[in-house]
N, C-alpha and C positions, 0 to 999 in steps of 0.2 A: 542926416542919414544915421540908424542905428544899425549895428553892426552887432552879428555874433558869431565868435569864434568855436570852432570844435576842431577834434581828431588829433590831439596832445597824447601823450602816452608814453610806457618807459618800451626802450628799444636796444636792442643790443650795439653793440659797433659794429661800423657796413651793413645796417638795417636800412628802412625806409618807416616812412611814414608822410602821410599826404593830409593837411589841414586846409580847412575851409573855413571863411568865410561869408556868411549871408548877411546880403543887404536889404534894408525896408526905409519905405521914404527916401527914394535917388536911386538910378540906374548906373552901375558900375562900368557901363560902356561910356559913360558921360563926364566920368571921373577918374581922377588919378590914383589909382589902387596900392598900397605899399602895404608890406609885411615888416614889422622891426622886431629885435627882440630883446632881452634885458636878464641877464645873469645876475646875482645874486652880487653886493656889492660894488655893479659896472654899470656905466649909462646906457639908455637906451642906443641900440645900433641897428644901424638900417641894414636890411637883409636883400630883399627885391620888390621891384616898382614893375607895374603894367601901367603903363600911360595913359592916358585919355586922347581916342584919336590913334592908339597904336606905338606898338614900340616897349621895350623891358630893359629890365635894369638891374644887377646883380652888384653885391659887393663881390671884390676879391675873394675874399675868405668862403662861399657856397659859389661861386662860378662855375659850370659845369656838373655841378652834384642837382643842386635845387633849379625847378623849373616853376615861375609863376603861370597862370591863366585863366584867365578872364570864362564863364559862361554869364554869355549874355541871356540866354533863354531864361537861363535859374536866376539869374543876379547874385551869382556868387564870385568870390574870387580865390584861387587854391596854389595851394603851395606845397608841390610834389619835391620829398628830399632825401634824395638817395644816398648811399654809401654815406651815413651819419657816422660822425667824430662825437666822444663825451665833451669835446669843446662847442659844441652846438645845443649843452644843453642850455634852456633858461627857454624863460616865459614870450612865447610868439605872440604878439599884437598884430591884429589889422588896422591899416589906417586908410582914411578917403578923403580926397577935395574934390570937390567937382571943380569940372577944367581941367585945363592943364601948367604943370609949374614949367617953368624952367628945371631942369633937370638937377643942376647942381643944389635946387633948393628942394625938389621934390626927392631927395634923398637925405635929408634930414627930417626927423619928426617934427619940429615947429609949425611949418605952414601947412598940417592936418588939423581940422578941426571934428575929425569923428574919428571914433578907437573904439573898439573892442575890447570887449573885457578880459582877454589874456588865455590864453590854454597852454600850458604845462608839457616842455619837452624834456625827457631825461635820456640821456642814451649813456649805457654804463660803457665801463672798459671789456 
């Protein structure tokens, strides 16, 4: 599956901003969809999972602000995220397996074997 990311951008604090996702070669209903993301000297961190089959998955820290979702029409998968923190900035990756994980692993980056090439979030103070 290759994957391209857009809709990065600088944003105020308590802005929004919604990134996407486009899949080619694999349908994102067939697959486990994850958003991670990676600050500048921090490892990558899992942000939210849309499952394969149904079901999502939030870290702590975006619970309630960021909403994942699947269109299966487009074969996209999106990441609406509201009331942004300057602690949210850093580079958003999409990742995809087809199937489904177990949950505890599909919230780690390892068992994705397709990523995006990253899009750029900045949210100032």
């Amino acid at each position: 599956v290759q994957l391209q990311a857009s809709g990065g951008g600088l944003v105020q604090t308590g802005g929004s901003l919604r990134l996407s996702c486009a899949a080619s070669g694999g349908t994102v209903s067939a697959s486990d969809m994850a958003w991670f993301r990676q600050a500048p000297g921090k490892e990558r961190q899992f942000v939210a999972l849309s499952r394969s089959g149904g079901g999502t998955s939030y870290s702590n820290s975006v619970l309630g602000r960021f909403t994942i979702s699947k269109d299966n029409a487009a074969n996209t998968v999106n990441l609406q995220m509201n009331s942004l923190k300057p602690e949210d900035t850093a580079v958003y990756y999409c990742a995809a397996r087809k199937g489904r994980l177990a949950l505890s692993a599909a919230r780690t980056p390892g068992p994705y074997d397709s990523w995006g090439q990253g899009t750029l979030v900045t949210v100032s103070a």
